[in-house]
C-alpha positions, 0 to 999 in steps of 0.5 A: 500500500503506497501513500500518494499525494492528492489536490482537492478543490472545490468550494463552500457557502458560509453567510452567503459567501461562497468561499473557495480552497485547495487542499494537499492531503496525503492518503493511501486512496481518493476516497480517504483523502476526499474525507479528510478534506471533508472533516478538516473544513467542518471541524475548522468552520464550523460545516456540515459535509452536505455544504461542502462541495468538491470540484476536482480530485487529482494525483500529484506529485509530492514536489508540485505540492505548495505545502512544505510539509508534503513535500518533505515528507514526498522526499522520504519516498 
């Protein structure tokens, strides 16, 4: 099982601004990495899942992250 590297996009609506992000989340598959994303905004603004919504999911490299962490951590690999 290896760990990849994966850019999540995508937007959410809070008192009615609709509020954009990307993230860079390491995980073993899509899935996981687009749940992390989905527990990570909600827990930090206060969101529900359902007013989330993911645009685009794409495997990366970890040295095109702009996260310095990723990056570092792509290196080991």
């Amino acid at each position: 099982m290896s760990i990849k590297t994966f850019r999540i996009s995508g937007f959410f609506v809070k008192k009615r601004k609709k509020m954009k992000f990307v993230q860079d989340i390491r995980a073993t598959r899509m899935d996981a990495a687009v749940y992390k994303v989905l527990e990570n905004l909600g827990s930090r603004h206060k969101l529900k899942t359902n007013m989330i919504k993911i645009g685009k999911v794409e495997e990366i490299k970890p040295e095109d992250s702009k996260d310095p962490l990723i990056q570092q951590l792509g290196e080991g690999v």
